[in-house]
VEXDREN-914473 format. One line per 10 residues: number of its first residue (from 1); for each residue x, y, z of C-alpha. Coordinates in steps of 0.2 Angstrom, whole numbers. Layout:
BEGIN
NUM	X/Y/Z ~ ...
END
This chain:
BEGIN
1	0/0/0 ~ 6/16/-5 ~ 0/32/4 ~ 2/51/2 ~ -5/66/10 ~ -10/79/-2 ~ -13/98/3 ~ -22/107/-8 ~ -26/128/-6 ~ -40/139/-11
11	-42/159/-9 ~ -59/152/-1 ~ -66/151/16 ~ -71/133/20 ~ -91/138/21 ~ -90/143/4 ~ -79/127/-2 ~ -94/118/5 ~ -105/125/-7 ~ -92/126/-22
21	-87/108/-20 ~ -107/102/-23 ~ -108/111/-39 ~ -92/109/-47 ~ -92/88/-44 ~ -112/89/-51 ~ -106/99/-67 ~ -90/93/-71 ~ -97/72/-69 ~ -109/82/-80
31	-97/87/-94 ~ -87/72/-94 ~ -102/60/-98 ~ -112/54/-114 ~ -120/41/-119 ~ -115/25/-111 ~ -100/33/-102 ~ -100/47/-87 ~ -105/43/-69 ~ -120/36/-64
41	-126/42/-47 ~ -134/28/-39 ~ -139/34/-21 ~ -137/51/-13 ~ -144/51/5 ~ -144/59/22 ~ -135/47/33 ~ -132/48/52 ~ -113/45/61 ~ -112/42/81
51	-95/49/79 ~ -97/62/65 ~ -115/68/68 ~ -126/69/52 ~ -118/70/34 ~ -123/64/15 ~ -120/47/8 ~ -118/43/-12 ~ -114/27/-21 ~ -109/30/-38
61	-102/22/-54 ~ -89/29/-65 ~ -90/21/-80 ~ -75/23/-89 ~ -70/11/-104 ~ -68/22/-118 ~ -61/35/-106 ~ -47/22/-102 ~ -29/25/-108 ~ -26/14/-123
71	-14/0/-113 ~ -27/1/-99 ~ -42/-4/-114 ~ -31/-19/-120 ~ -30/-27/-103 ~ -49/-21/-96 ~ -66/-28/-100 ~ -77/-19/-112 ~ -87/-13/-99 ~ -79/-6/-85
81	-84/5/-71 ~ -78/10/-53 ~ -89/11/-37 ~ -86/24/-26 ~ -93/26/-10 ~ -94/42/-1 ~ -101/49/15 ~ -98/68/17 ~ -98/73/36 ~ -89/91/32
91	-78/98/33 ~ -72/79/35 ~ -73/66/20 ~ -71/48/18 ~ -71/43/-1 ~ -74/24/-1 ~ -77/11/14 ~ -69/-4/20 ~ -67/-12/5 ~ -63/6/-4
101	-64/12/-20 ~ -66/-3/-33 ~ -67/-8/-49 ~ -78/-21/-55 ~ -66/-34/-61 ~ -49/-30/-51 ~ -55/-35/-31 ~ -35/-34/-28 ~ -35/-14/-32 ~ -43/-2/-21
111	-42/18/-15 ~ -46/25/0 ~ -46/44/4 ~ -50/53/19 ~ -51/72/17 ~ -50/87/29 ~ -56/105/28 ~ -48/120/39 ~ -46/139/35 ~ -27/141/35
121	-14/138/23 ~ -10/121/24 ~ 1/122/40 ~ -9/110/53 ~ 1/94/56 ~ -3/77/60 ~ -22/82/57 ~ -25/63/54 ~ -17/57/69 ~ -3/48/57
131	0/38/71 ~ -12/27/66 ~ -4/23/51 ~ 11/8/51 ~ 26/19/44 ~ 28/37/38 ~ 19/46/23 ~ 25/56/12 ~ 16/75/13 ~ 14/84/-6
141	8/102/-7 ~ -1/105/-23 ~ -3/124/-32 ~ -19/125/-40 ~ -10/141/-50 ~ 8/135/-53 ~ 8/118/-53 ~ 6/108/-73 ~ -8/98/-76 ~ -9/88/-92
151	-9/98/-109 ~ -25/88/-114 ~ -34/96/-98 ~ -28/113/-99 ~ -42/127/-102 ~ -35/144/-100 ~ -52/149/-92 ~ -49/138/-80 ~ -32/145/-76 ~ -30/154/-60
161	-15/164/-66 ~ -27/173/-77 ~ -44/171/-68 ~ -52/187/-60 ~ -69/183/-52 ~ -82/198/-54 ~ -91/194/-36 ~ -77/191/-27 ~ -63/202/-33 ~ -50/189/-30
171	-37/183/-41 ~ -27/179/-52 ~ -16/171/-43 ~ 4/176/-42 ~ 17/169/-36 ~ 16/167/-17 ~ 0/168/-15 ~ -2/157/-3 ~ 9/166/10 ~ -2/183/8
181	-20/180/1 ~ -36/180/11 ~ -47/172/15 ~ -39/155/12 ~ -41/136/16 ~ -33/122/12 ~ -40/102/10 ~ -31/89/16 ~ -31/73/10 ~ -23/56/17
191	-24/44/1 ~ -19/27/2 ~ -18/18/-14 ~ -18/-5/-14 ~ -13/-14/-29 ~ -10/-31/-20 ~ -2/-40/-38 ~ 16/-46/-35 ~ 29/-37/-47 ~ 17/-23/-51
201	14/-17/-36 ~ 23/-3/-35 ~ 21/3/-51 ~ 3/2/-52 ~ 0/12/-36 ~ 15/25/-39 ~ 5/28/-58 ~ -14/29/-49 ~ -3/43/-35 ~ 1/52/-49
211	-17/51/-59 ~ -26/56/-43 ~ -14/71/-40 ~ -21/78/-58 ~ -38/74/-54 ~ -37/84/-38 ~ -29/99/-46 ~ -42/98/-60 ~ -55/100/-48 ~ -47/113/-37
221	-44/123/-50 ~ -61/123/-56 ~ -69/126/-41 ~ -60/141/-39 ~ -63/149/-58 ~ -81/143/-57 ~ -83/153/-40 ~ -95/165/-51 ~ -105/151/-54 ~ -109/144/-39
231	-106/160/-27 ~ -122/165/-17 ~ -129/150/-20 ~ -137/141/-4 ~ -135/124/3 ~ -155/122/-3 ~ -149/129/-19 ~ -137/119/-23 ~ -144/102/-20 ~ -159/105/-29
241	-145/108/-45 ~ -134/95/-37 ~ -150/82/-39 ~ -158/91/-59 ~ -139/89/-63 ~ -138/70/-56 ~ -153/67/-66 ~ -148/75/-82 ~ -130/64/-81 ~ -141/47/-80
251	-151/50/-93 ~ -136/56/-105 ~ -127/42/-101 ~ -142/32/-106 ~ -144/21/-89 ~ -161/20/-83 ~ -160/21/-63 ~ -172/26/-50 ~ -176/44/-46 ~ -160/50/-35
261	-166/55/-19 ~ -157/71/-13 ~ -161/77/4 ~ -152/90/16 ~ -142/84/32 ~ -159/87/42 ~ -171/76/38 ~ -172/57/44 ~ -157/49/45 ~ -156/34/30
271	-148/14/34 ~ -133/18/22 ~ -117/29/27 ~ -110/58/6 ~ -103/67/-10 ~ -85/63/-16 ~ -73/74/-12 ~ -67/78/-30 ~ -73/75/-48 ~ -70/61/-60
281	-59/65/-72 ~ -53/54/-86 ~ -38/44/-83 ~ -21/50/-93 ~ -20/43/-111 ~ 1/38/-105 ~ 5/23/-100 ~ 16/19/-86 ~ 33/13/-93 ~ 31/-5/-87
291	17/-7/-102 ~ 21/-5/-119 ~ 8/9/-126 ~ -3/2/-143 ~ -7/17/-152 ~ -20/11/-165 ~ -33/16/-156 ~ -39/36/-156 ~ -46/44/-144 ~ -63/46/-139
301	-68/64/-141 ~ -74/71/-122 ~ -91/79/-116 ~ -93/96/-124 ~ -82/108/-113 ~ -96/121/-106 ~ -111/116/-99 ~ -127/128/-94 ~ -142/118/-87 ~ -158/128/-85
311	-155/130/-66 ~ -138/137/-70 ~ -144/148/-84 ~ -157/153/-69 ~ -144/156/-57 ~ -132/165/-68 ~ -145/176/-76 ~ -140/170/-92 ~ -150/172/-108
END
């Protein structure tokens, strides 16, 4: 098992991730999904924690096979798909439950990820009692600003070098800004990645750290740039775009499932243990250098880059 601590910033306040965190998952597992791909959400349900008081379960289904990598296609079923569990009790997270974050035909690989919320800038120590955990970890700070993430991914509106937000009046971000902005919070996350095959171990869960660590600053990065979106928005308002999103990403998709029940934190407590703590994005197309790469496959093209459902259009006062 290989586990790292990432520690992510934002030129937010940790009430404000809370709502900013809702939309950006619901609309970027929205832009990533078509017909027969994306993320199904299966439940998404009040539940109720002796230890962590009342939170939000989902159960959802990222389906990925065309999304895969071509290596990953030539060794993976044709239909392929990830559980992930999630109960969000925040500002603490679990993604995942005791027998983590699966996929449907590897029971040897799993991810676990617990995640912490605080308003300062990253400098808390030991805030998941690491001694807990049989050996050291490795603690990674990642720059939503500064810091690459694959070409492929890359939108310059999206950049918070160059974003200015018209509500807020903060950013761009320059170097530093870490040391001197305000308000800022930071997420911590403990992720411990299992890939229990002999002579790929390593490997594998070194690759999935390095996946995961894009993922995360994909989604950081747009929850910052999207704050116009999604700033002012209620916790009421956002579920009810949270769940019409959820809805509109099932049907796209072309699964037919049962109508999602979204409910705030208040109402009666459900039998199941809330939303994941950061999007799905699709997996990068290079393969770890222990697989030899096929390349005469192309690329599926991706979800259509913007995204304005009639809640948002609502929101946003757009025409």
């Amino acid at each position: 098992m290989l586990i790292k601590e990432y520690r992510i910033c934002m030129p937010l306040t940790t009430e404000e991730y809370r709502v900013g965190q809702l939309y950006t998952i619901s609309k970027h597992s929205h832009q990533e999904s078509e017909k027969g791909e994306g993320v199904e959400v299966v439940k998404n349900e009040p539940h109720e924690d002796p230890v962590h008081g009342p939170g939000q379960f989902t159960e959802k289904r990222v389906h990925l096979s065309s999304k895969l990598p071509s290596w990953a296609r030539a060794v993976t079923p044709r239909i392929f798909y990830i559980t992930e569990k999630a109960w969000n009790y925040y500002p603490y997270t679990i993604t995942a439950d005791s027998h983590s974050l699966q996929c449907s035909f590897l029971p040897k690989f799993s991810i676990y990820i617990e995640t912490k919320y605080e308003d300062n800038c990253g400098d808390s120590e030991n805030i998941f009692h690491s001694d807990k955990i049989l050996g050291d970890h490795e603690v990674s700070f990642l720059d939503i600003a500064f810091d690459e993430i694959p070409e492929r991914y890359y939108r310059s509106l999206e950049d918070p070098r160059f974003f200015s937000s018209a509500k807020t009046g903060r950013g761009p971000l320059r170097e530093g800004w870490r040391q001197h902005t305000k308000p800022i919070m930071c997420s911590y996350k403990l992720v411990s990645v299992k890939f229990e095959v002999w002579g790929l171990q390593t490997r594998v869960e070194q690759f999935v750290h390095k996946v995961i660590r894009d993922i995360l600053l994909i989604g950081h990065r747009q929850a910052f740039t999207w704050v116009d979106e999604w700033c002012g928005m209620t916790m009421e308002e956002v579920r009810r775009y949270e769940q019409e999103t959820q809805e509109a990403t099932n049907e796209l998709i072309g699964l037919v499932a049962p109508a999602i029940s979204v409910s705030e934190v208040g109402q009666p407590t459900a039998t199941h243990s809330a939303p994941a703590s950061t999007p799905s994005t699709p997996l990068s197309d290079e393969a770890p250098e222990f697989l030899a790469p096929p390349k005469t496959r192309p690329r599926k093209k991706s979800a259509p880059e913007t995204l304005m459902l009639p809640a948002l259009r609502e929101h946003t006062g757009a025409k």
